[in-house]
ZAFIMI-953628 format. One record per residue: residue number from 1; residue in three letters; x, z, y of N, C-alpha, C in turn. Coordinates in nm, 3 decimals. Layout:
# ZAFIMI-953628
+-----+--------+---------+---------+---------+---------+---------+---------+---------+---------+---------+
! num ! residu !      nu !      nw !      nv !     cau !     caw !     cav !      cu !      cw !      cv !
+-----+--------+---------+---------+---------+---------+---------+---------+---------+---------+---------+
! NUM !    ALA !       X !       Z !       Y !       X !       Z !       Y !       X !       Z !       Y !
...
+-----+--------+---------+---------+---------+---------+---------+---------+---------+---------+---------+
# end
This chain:
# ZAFIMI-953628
+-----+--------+---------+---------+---------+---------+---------+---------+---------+---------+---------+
! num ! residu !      nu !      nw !      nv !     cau !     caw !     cav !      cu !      cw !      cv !
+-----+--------+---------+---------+---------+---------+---------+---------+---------+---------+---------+
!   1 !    UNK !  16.094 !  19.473 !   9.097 !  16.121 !  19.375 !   8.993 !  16.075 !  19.436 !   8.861 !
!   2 !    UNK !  16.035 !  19.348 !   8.823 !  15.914 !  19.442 !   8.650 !  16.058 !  19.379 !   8.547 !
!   3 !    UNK !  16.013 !  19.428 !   8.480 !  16.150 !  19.467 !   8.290 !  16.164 !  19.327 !   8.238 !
!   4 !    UNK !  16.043 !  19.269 !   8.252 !  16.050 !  19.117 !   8.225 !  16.148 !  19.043 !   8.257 !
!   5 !    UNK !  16.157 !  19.063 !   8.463 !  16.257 !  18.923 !   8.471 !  16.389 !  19.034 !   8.426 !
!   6 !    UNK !  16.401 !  19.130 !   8.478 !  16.542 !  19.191 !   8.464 !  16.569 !  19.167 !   8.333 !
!   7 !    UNK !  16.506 !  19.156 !   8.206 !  16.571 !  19.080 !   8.068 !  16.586 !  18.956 !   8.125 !
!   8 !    UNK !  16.530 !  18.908 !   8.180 !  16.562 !  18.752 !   8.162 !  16.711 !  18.749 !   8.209 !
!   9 !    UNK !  16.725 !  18.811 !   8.367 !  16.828 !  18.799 !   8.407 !  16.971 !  18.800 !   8.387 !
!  10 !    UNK !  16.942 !  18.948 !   8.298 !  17.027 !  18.971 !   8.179 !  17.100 !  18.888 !   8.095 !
!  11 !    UNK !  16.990 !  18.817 !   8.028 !  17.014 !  18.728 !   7.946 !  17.120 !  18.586 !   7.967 !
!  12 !    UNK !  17.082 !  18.590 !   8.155 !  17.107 !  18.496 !   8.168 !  17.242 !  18.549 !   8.232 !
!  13 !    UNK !  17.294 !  18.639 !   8.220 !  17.394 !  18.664 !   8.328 !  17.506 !  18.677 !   8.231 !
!  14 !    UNK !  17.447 !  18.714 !   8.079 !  17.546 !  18.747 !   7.922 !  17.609 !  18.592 !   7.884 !
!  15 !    UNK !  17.466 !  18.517 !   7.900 !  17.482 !  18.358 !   7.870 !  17.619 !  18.303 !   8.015 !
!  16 !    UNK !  17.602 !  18.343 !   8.139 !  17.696 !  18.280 !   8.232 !  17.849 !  18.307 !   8.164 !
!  17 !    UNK !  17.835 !  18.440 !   8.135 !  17.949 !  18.530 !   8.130 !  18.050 !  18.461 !   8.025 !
!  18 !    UNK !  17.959 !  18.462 !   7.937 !  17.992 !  18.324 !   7.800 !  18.075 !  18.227 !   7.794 !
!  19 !    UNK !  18.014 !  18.128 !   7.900 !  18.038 !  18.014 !   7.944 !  18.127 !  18.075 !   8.006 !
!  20 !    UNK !  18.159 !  18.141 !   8.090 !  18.276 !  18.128 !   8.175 !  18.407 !  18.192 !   8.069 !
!  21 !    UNK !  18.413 !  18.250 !   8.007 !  18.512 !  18.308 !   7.868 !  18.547 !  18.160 !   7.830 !
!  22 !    UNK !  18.443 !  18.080 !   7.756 !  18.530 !  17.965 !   7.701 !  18.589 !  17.860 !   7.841 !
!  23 !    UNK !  18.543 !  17.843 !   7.952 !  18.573 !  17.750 !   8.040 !  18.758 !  17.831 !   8.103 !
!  24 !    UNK !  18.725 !  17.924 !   8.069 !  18.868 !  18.006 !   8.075 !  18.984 !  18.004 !   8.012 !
!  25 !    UNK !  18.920 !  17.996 !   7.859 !  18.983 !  17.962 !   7.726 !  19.051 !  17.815 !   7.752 !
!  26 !    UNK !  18.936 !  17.736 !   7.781 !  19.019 !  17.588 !   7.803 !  19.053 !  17.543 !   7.911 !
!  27 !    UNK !  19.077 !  17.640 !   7.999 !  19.144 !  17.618 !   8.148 !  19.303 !  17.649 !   8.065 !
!  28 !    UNK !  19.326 !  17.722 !   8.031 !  19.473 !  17.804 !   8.015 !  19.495 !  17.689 !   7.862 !
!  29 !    UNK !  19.384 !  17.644 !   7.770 !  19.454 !  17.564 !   7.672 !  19.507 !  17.403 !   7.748 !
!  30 !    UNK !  19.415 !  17.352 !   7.865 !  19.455 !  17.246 !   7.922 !  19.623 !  17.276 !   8.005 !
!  31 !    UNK !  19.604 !  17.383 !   8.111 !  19.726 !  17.364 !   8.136 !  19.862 !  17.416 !   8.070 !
!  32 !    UNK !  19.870 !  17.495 !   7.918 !  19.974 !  17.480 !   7.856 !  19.996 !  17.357 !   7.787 !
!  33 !    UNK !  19.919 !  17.249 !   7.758 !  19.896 !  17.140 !   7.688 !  20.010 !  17.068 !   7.840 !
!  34 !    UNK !  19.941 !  17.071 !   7.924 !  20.004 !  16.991 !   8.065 !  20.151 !  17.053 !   8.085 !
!  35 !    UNK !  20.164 !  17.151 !   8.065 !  20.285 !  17.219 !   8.087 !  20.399 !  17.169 !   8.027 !
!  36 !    UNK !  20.359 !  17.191 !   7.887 !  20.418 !  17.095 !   7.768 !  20.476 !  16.929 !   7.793 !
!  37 !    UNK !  20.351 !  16.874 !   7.801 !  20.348 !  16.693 !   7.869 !  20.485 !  16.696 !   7.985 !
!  38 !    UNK !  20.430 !  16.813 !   8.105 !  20.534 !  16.785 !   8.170 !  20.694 !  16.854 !   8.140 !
!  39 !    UNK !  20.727 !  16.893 !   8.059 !  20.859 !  16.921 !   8.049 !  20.922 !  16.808 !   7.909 !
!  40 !    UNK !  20.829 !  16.787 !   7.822 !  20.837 !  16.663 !   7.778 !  20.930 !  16.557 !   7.855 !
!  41 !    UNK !  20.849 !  16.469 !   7.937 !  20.869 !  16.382 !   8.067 !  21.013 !  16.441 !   8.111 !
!  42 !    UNK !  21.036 !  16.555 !   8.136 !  21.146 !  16.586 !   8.239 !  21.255 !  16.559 !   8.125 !
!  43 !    UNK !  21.204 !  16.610 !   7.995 !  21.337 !  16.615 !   7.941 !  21.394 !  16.459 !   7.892 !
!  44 !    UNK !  21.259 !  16.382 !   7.847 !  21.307 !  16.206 !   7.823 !  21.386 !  16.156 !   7.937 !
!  45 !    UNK !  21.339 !  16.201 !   8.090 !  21.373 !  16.164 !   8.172 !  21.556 !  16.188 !   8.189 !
!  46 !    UNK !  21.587 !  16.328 !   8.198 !  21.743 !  16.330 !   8.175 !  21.830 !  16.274 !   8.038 !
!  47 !    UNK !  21.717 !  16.298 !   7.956 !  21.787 !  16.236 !   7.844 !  21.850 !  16.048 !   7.873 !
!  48 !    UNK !  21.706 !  16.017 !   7.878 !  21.736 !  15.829 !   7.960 !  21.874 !  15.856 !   8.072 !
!  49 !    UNK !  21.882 !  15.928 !   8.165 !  21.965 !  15.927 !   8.272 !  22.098 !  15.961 !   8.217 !
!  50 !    UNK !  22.128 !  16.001 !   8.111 !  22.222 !  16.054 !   7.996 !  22.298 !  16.141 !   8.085 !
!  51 !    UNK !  22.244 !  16.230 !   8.156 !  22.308 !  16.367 !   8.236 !  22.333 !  16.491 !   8.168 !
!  52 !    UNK !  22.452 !  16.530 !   8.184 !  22.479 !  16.643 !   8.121 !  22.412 !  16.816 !   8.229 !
!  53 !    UNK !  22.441 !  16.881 !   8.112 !  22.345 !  16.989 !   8.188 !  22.376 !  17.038 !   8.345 !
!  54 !    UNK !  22.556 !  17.037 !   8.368 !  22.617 !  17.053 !   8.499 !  22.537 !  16.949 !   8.604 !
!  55 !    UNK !  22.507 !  16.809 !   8.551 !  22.493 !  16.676 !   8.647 !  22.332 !  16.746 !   8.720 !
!  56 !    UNK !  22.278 !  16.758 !   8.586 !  22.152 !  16.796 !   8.632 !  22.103 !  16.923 !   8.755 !
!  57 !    UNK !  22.188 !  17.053 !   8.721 !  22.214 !  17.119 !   8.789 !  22.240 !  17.091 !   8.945 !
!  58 !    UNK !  22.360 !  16.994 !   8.967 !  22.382 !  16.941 !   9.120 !  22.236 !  16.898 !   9.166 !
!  59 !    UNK !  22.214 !  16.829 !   9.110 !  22.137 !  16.700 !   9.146 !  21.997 !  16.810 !   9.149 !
!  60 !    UNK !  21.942 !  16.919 !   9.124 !  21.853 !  17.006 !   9.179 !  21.880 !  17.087 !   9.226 !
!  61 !    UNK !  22.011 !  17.123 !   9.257 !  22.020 !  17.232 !   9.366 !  22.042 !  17.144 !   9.505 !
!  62 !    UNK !  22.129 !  16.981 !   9.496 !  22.108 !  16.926 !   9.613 !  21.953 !  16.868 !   9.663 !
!  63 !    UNK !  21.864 !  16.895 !   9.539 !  21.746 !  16.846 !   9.621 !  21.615 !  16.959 !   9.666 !
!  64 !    UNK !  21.689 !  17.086 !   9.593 !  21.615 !  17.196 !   9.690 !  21.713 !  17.213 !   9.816 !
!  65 !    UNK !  21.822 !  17.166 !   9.836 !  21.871 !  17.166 !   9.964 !  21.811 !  17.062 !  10.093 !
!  66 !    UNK !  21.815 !  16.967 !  10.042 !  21.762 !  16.858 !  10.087 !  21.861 !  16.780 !  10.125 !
!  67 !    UNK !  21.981 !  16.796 !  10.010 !  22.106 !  16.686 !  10.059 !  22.150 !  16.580 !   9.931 !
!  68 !    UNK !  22.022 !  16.551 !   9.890 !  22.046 !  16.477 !   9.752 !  22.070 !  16.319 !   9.826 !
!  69 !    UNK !  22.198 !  16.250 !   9.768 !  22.230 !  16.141 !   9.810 !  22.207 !  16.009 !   9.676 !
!  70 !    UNK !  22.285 !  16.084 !   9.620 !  22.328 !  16.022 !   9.447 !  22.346 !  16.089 !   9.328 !
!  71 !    UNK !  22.360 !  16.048 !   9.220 !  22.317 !  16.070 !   9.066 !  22.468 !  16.119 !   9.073 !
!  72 !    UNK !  22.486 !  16.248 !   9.014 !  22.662 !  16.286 !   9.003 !  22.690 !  16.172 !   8.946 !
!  73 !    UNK !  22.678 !  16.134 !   8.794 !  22.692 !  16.020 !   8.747 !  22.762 !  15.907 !   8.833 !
!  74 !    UNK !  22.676 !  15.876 !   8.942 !  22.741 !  15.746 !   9.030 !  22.898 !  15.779 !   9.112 !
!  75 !    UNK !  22.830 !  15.908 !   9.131 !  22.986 !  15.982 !   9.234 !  23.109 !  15.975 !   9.145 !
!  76 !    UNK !  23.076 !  16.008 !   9.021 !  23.164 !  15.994 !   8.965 !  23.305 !  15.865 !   8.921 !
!  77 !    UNK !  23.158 !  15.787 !   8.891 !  23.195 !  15.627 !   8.860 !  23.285 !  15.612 !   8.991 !
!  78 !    UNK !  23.220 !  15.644 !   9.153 !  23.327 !  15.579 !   9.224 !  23.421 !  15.620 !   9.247 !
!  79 !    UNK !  23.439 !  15.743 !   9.225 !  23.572 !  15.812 !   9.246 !  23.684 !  15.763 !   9.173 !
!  80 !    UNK !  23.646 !  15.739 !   9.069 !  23.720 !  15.622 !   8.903 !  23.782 !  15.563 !   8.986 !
!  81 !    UNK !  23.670 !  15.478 !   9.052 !  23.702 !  15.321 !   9.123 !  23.784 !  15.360 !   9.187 !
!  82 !    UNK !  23.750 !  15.467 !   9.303 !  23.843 !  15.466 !   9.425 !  23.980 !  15.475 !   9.388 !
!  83 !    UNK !  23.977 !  15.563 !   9.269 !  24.148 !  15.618 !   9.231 !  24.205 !  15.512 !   9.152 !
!  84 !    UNK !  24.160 !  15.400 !   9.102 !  24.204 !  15.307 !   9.049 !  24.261 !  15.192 !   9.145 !
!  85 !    UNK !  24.180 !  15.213 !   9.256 !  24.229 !  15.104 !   9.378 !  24.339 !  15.179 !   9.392 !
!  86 !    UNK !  24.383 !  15.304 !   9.433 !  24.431 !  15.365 !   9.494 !  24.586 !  15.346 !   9.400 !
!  87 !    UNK !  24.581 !  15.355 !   9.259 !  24.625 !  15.306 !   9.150 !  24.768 !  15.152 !   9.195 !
!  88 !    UNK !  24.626 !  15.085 !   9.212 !  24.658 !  14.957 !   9.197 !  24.751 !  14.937 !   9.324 !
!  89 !    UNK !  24.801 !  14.989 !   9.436 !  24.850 !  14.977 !   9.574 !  24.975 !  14.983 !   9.519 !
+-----+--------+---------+---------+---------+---------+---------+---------+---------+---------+---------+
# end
């Protein structure tokens, strides 16, 4: 291989190298941008559900269990109910 192409190659391997630095740069600026978006979302999301930090807690440790039924929230409400029937006897 003569000096010629090996500059070229060079050149062209400084130029890849380049490109791949900024495609790197905006790999890691896209997904902290996404990272962001999504904890955003999570947090409107409990906020709307008006769960307190304990509710939230159940309600992901029962669904890394895989025994998520209901919103503590609802359990709660019926237990109200139940003890109010229970009340009313």
């Amino acid at each position: 291989m003569d000096e010629v192409k090996l500059k070229k190659l060079g050149a062209e391997l400084k130029k890849a190298r380049t490109k791949r630095d900024e495609w790197d740069a905006k790999l890691k600026e896209l997904e902290r941008k996404y990272r962001e978006a999504e904890n955003t979302c999570i947090h409107d999301m409990v906020h709307a559900a008006n769960l307190t930090p304990e509710q939230l807690a159940v309600i992901i440790r029962k669904a890394n269990a895989g025994e998520f039924d209901e919103l503590p929230a609802a359990n709660e409400a019926k237990e109200a109910e139940s003890n109010e029937e229970e009340f009313e006897k």
